[in-house]
C-alpha positions in Angstrom: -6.9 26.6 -17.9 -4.8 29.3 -19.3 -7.1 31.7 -17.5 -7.4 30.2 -14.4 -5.7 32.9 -12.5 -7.7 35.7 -13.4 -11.1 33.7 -13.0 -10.2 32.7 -9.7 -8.6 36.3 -9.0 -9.8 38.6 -6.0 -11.2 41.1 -8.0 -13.8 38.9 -10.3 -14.8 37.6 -7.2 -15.8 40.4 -5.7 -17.4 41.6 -8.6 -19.7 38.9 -9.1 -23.7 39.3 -8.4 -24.6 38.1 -5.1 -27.1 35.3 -6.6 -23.2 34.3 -8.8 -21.5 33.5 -6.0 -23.9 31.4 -4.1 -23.5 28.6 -6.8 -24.4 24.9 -4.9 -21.1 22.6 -5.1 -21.9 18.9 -5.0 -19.2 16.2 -5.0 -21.4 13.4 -4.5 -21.9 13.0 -8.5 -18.1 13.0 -9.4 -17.7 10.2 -6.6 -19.7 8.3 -7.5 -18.6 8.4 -11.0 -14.9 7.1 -9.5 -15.7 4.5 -7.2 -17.8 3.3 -10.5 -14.5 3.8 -12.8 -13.1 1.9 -9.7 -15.1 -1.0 -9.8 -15.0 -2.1 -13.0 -11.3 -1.6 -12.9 -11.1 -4.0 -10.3 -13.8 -6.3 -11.7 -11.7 -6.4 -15.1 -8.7 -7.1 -13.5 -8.1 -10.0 -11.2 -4.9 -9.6 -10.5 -3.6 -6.0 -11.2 -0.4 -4.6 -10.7 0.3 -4.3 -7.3 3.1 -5.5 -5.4 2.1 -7.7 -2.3 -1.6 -8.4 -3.4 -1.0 -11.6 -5.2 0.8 -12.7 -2.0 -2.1 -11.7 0.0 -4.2 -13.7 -2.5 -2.8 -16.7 -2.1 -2.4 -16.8 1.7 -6.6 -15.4 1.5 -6.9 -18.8 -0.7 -5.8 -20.8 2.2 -7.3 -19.3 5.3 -10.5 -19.6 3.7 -10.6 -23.8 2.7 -7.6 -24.5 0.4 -5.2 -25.1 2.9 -7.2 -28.8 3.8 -6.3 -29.6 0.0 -3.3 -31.4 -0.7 -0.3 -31.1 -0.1 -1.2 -28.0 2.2 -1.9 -29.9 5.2 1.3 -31.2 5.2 3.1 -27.8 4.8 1.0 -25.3 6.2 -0.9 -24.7 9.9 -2.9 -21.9 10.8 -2.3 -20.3 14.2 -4.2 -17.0 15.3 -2.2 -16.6 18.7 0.7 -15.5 15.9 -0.6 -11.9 16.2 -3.0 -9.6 17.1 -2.6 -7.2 14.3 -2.7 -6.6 11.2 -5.4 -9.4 10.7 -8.1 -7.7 9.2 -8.3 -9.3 5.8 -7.2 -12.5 7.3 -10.1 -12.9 9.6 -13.0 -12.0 6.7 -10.9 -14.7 4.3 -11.4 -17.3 7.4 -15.1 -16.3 8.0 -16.4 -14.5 4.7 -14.3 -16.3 2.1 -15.8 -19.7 2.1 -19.1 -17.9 1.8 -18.7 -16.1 -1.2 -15.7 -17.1 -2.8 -11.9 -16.1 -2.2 -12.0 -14.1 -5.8 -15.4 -12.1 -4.8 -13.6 -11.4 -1.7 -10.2 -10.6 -2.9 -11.9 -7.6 -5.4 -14.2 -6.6 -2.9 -11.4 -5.4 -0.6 -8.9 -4.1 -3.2 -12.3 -1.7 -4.1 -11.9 -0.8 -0.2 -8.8 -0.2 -0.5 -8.5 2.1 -3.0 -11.8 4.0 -2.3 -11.7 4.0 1.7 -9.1 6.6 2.2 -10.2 9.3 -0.1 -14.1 8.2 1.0 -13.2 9.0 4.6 -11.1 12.2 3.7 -14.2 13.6 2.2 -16.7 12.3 5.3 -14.3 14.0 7.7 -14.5 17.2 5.2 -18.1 17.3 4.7 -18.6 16.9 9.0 -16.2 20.3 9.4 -17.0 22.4 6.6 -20.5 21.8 6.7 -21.4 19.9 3.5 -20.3 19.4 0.1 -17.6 21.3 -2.0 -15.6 20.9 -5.6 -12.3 20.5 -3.3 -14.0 17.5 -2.0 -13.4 15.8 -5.5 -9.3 16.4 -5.4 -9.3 14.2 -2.4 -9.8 10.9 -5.0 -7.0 11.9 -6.2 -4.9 10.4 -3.7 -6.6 6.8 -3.7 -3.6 5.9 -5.9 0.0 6.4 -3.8 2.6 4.0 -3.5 1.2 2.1 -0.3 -1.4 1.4 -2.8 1.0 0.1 -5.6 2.8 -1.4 -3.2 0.0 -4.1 -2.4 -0.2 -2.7 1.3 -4.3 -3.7 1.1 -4.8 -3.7 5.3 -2.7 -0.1 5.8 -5.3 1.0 3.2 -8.2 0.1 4.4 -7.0 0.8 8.1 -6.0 4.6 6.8 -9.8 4.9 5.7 -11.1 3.7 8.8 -9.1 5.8 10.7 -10.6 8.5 9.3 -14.4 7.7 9.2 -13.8 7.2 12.8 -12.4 10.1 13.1 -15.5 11.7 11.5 -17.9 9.8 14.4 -15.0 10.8 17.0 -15.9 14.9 16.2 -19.7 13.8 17.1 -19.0 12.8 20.0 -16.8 15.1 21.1 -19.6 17.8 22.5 -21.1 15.0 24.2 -20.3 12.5 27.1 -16.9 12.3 28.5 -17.2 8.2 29.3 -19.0 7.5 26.0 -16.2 9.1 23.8 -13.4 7.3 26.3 -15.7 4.1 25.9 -15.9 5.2 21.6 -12.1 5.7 21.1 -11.2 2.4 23.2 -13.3 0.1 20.7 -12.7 2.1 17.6 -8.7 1.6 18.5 -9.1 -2.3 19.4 -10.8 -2.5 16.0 -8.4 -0.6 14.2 -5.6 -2.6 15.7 -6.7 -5.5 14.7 -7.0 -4.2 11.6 -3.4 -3.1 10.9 -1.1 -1.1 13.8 -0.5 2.1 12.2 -3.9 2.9 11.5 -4.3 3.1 15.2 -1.4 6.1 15.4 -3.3 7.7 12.4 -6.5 7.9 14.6 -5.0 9.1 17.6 -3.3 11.8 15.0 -6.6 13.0 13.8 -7.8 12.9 17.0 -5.9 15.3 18.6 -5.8 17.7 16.3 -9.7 17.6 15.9 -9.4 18.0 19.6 -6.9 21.2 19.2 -8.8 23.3 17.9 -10.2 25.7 14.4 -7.3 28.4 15.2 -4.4 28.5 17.3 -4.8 31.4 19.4 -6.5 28.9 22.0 -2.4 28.9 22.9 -2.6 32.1 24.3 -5.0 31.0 27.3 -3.5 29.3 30.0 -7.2 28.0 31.1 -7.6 27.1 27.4 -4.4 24.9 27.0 -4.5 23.3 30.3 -8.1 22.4 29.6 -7.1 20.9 25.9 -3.7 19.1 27.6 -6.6 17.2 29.3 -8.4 16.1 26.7 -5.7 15.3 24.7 -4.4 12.9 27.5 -7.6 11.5 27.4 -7.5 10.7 23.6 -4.2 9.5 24.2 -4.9 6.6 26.7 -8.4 5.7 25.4 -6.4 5.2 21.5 -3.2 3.9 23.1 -4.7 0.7 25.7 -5.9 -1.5 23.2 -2.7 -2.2 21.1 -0.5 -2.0 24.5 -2.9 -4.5 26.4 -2.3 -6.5 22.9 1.0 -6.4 22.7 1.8 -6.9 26.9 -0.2 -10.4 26.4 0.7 -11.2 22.7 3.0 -14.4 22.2 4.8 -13.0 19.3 5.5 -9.2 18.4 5.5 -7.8 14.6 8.8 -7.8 13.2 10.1 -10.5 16.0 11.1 -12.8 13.3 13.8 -10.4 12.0 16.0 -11.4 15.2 16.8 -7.1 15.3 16.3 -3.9 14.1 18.1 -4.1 10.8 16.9 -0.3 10.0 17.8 1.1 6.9 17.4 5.0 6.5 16.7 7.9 4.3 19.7 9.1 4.5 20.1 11.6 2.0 18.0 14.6 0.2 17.2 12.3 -2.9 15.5 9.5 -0.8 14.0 11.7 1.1 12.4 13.5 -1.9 11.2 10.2 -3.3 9.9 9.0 0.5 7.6 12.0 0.3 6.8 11.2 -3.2 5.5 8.5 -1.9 2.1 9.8 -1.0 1.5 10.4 -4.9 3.7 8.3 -6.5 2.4 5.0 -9.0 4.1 3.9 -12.4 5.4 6.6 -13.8 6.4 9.7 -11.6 6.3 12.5 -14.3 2.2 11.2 -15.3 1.8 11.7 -11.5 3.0 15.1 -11.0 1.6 16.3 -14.5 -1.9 15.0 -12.9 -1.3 16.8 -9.9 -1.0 20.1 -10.8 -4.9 21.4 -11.4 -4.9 20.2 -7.5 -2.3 22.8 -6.5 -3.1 25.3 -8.9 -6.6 25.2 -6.8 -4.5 25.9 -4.0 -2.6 28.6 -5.1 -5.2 30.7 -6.4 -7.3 30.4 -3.4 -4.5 31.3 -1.3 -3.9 34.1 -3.4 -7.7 35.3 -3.6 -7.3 34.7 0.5 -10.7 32.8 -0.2 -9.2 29.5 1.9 -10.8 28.1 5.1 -8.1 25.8 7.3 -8.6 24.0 10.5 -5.6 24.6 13.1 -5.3 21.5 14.7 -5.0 19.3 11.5 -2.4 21.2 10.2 -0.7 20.7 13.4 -1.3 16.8 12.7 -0.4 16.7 8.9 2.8 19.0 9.8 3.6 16.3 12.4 3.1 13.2 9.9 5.7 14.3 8.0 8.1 14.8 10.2 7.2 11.2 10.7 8.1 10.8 7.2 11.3 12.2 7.2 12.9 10.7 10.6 10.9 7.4 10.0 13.2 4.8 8.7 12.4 3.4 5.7 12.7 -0.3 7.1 13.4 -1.9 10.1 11.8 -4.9 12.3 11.2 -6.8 9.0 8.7 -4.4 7.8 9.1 -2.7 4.8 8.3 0.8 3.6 7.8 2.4 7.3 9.0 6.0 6.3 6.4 5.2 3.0 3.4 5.5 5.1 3.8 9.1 6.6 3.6 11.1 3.7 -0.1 9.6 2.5 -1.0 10.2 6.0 -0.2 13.8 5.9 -1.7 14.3 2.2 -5.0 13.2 3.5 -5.0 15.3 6.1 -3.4 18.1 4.8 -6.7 17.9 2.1 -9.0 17.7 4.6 -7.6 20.5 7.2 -8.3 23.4 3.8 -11.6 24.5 2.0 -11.0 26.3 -0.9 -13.4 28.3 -2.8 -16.4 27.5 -0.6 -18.4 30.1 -2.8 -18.0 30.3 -6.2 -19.2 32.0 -9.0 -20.9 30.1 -11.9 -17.6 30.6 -13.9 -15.6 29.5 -11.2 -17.4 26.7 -10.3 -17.6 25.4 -14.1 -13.3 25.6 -14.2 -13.1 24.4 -10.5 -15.2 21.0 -11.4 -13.3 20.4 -14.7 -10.2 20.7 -13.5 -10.6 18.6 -10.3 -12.4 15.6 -12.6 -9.6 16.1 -14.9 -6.6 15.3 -11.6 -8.7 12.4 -10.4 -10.3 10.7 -13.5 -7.8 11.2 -16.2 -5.4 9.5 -13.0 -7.6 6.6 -12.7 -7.8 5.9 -16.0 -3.9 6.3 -16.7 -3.9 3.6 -14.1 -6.2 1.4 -15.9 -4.2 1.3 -18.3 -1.5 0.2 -16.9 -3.7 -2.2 -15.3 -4.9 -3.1 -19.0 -1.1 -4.0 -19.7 -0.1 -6.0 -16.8 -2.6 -8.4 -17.7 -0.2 -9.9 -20.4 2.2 -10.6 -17.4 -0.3 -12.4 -15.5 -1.5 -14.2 -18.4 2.6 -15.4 -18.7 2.4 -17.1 -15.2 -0.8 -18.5 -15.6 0.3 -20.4 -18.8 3.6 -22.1 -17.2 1.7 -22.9 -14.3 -0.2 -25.2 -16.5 3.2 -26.9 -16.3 3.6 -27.7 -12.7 2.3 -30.8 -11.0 0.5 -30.6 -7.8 2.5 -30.8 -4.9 5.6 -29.6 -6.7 7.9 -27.1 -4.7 8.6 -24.0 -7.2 11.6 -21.7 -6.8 10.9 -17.8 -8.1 14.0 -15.9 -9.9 14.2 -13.2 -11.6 15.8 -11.4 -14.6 17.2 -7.9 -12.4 17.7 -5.5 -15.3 20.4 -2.7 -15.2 19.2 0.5 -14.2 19.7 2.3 -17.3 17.6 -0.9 -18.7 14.3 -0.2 -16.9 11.3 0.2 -18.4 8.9 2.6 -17.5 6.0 1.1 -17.1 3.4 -1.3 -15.2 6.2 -3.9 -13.8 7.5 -0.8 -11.7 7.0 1.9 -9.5 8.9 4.4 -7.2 11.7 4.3 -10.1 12.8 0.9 -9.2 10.4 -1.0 -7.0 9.3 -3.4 -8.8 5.0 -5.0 -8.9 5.7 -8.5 -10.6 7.9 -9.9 -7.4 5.0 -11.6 -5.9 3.2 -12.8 -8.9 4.8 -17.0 -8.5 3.1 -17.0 -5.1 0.0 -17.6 -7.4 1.1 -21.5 -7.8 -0.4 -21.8 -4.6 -4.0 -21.8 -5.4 -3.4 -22.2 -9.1 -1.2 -25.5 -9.6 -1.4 -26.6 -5.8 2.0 -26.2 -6.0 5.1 -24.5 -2.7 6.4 -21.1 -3.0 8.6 -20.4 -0.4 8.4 -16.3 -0.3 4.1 -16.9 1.0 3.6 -14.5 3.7 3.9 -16.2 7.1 5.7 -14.2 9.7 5.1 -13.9 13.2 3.4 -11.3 14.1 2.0 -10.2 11.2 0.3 -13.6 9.7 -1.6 -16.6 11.1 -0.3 -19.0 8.5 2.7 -20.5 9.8 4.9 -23.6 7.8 5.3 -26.5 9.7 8.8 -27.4 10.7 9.8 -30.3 7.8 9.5 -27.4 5.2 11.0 -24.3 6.8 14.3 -24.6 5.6 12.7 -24.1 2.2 11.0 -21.0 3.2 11.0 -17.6 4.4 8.6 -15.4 5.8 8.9 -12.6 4.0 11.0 -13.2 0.8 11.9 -11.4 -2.3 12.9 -11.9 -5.6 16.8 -12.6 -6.4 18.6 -12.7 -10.0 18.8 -16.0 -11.8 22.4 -15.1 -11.7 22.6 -16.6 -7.8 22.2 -20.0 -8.9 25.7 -19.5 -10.7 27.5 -16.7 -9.0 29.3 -18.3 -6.1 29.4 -13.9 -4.8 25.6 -13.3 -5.4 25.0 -17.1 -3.8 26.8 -16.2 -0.4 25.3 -12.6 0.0 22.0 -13.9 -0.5 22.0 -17.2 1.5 23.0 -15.5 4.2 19.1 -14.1 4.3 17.4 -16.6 2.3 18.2 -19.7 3.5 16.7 -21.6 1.4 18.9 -21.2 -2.1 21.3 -23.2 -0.4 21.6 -26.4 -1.8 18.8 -25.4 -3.9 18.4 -28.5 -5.9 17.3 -31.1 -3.4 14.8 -28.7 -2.5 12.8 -27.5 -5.4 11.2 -29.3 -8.3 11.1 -26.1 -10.6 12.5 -23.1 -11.3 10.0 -20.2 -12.5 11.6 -17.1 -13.8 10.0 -14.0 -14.0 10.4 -10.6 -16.0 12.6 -12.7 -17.7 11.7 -11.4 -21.0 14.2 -8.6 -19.9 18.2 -9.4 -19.7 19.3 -9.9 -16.7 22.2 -7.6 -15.8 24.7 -10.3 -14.0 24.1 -13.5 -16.2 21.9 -12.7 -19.4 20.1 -15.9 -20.3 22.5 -18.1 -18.6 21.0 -20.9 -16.3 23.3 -23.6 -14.3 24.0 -27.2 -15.7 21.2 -29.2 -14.7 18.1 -27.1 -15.5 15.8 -27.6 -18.7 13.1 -24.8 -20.1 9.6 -26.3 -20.2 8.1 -23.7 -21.2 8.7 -20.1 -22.1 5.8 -18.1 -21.9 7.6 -14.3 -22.5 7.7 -12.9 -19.1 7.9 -15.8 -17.2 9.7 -19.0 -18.0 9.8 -22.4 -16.2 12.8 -24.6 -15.5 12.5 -28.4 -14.4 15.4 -29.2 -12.1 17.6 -32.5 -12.4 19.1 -33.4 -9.0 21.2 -35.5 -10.2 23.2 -32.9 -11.7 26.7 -32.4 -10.5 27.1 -28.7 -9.1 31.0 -28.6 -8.6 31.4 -29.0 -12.2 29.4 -25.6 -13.4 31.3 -23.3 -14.6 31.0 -19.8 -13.7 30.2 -17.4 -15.7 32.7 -14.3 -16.7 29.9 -11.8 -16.2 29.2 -12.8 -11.9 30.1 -9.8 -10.3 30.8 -10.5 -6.3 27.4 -8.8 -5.1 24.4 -7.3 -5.8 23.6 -4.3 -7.6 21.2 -2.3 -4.7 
């Protein structure tokens, strides 16, 4: 690598032998290669760290048969007039999953999920630059990002979609102008019922395919008036499915949250780490150390001016993250909005270059080591993580052995102090943390209530029935063990999560996790009333007595008067 420069310099170039530089790249070896790596990863791992996938797990368990097993009829209903979006993994648990099993199904689209994206970056690739090239293997690369991490399995698979689509969309686009309006109308209804910003992605790629190889079509007034058509066209065609949708849906996403309630990147730091988003997993330093062979490429093939890029898509990715920046990063009850953007832009911004499409033999040699090295030594620093989460996973499963069914669990945490977090598989993005969702797995484990399952309006078609909504939210999170004792942390967090108040006549058990950590406003401190069963490391399990007297605990000296964000 230390020579990388001068390899990829100017002047060897040109001094090559003709027959040198004509060297054949194929990518098709080292992808296949990954999505094998991918596979087994997935097939090894049932239930890897990743933030929201146990949660969609559980909720896939009941759309597709558990949710006639007791006590779930009497807690549960599933309603499909809830939404009309993101659906897509919903609908194959209701119609695939009793077919070939909710586990066979749950693998299968993580593996989509991960591979989709970068598979569609590469089709869309091959379709412009006219077959296969070495660069084509840096786009795996960004199969692992923090929307991944984060458990976001219908925004993945919607984002590769979007851009196999867009790869059929460029087809079409020499031909008919009613078959492509016809095209882009039923590839944006599928797409929208697929997940909602997948459609805006398409209609992204879309126009900048439409734009054009350079920009100097700008300087033609017959030429821009002619592309302002089309991309009016694109635009309608993309944007009538989701608006019919949404003109005759009965609920809207994010209509549960009563507001906006946006929260914002407001300064340079979050925004740094919003962008990093598009690369960022476990460890931020493994990530960045991984990435540099991918701009090194860059680099010296903008230095060697040996770099083909596509105009219009670098309109679109520069556009995506401006998207990212002025995006909040929540609001409408949906998390990690500003989080979406910069992936969006990294995939495109790979596919709008071509770098190096002729190489030498020595080239080509250093070019195919280094990308393999960026994409496989990256998988298989997330396999191991994957390898060490298991132990966590294991920790659940062995309390859960605890729990009667029909038993209503409460999930806690240990919140460790900043300066106290480990860097490792239990977070991500610093301090995001992937075990959160893990007690949702009582649900088709021990038969057993979790009130953080996924059930909002407009987003899920599992809805709880009216006697246990007070003991559930639709989308929850995890809160300190230290609000069951902390009459500060109890009032800021009831206010939000109803359910916590009055806690004791409304769960059987408390399950704690990462509680093999010290929690930063209690310690091991749990209120009068609660006895271990079992402590399995990183997760622990509390029977609750209802018959304890609350106004007699006494509050701990270490309750601070609100959270720690």
């Amino acid at each position: 690598m230390a020579n990388l420069g001068q390899i990829f310099s100017a002047e060897v170039h040109g001094a090559e032998k003709l027959q040198d530089v004509t060297v054949r790249q194929a990518s098709t070896a080292p992808l296949l290669v990954f999505m094998g790596f991918v596979a087994i990863l997935v097939g090894l791992f049932k239930f890897p760290p990743l933030l929201d996938y146990a949660n969609h797990y559980a909720r896939m368990w009941l759309l597709a048969g558990g949710i006639r097993e007791a006590p779930f009829p009497e807690i549960y209903a599933i309603e499909w007039n809830r939404t009309f979006t993101n659906v897509g993994i919903d609908l194959l648990a209701r119609f695939i999953g009793p077919v070939i099993g909710v586990s066979l199904l749950a693998r299968t689209l993580l593996f989509l999920a991960i591979v989709l994206p970068p598979l569609g970056a590469i089709a869309l690739h091959r379709r412009l630059f006219g077959g296969s090239y070495y660069w084509q293997i840096g786009m795996l690369y960004f199969a692992w990002c923090a929307t991944l991490i984060g458990g976001f399995i219908n925004f993945q698979i919607g984002l590769g979609l979007a851009l196999l689509f867009s790869t059929m969309d460029h087809r079409l686009q020499s031909g008919s102008a009613v078959r492509l309006f016809l095209w882009r109308v039923a590839a944006s209804l599928f797409l929208t019922v697929v997940h909602i910003f997948s459609v805006g992605f398409f209609l992204a790629i879309v126009c900048g395919l439409e734009f054009s190889w350079r920009f100097d079509i700008l300087t033609s007034r017959t030429a821009v008036l002619r592309l302002a058509g089309r991309l009016a066209a694109a635009m309608a065609a993309c944007l009538l499915p989701p608006l019919v949708l949404a003109l005759t849906a009965a609920e809207l996403p994010g209509s549960h949250a009563g507001g906006i309630l946006a929260a914002w990147n407001d300064g340079p730091v979050l925004l740094i780490f919003n962008l990093l988003s598009a690369v960022w997993t476990y460890v931020a330093i493994v990530d960045v150390i991984l990435l540099v062979p991918i701009l090194l490429v860059c680099s010296r093939a903008v230095a060697a001016k040996d770099m083909r890029v596509h105009a219009g898509l670098v309109i679109t990715s520069a556009g995506l993250l401006v998207l990212a920046i002025l995006s909040p990063r929540h609001a409408f009850g949906t998390g990690w909005i500003s989080w979406r953007f910069p992936i969006m832009a990294a995939l495109v911004g790979m596919v709008m270059i071509c770098p190096f499409q002729k190489v030498g033999r020595r080239q080509a040699i250093v070019l195919f080591i280094a990308l393999n090295i960026a994409v496989l030594g990256r998988t298989a620093w997330i396999g191991f993580n994957w390898w060490q989460g298991q132990a966590d996973v294991a920790s659940v499963e062995k309390v859960l052995e605890a729990v009667p069914p029909g038993a209503a669990i409460l999930p806690l945490q240990h919140d460790p102090a900043f300066a106290e977090i480990k860097l490792d598989q239990r977070h991500y993005a610093f301090t995001e943390d992937t075990f959160r969702h893990l007690p949702t797995l009582a649900v088709p484990l021990a038969h057993a209530f979790v009130p953080t399952l996924f059930s909002a309006q407009g987003k899920q078609p599992l809805a709880v029935l009216p006697s246990w909504s007070d003991r559930s939210v639709p989308e929850g999170n995890l809160f300190s063990t230290g609000v069951l004792s902390c009459p500060g942390l109890m009032a800021e967090a009831a206010s939000f999560t109803p359910y916590l108040v009055d806690w004791r006549s409304k769960f059987d058990f408390i399950m704690v996790v990462n509680a093999d950590t010290v929690d930063q406003n209690v310690g091991d401190v749990m209120p009068a009333g609660t006895r271990l069963l079992r402590d399995a490391g990183f997760a622990r399990l509390y029977a609750i007595d209802r018959k304890a007297p609350a106004a007699l605990e006494a509050v701990p000296a270490s309750c601070p008067d609100s959270f720690h964000w």
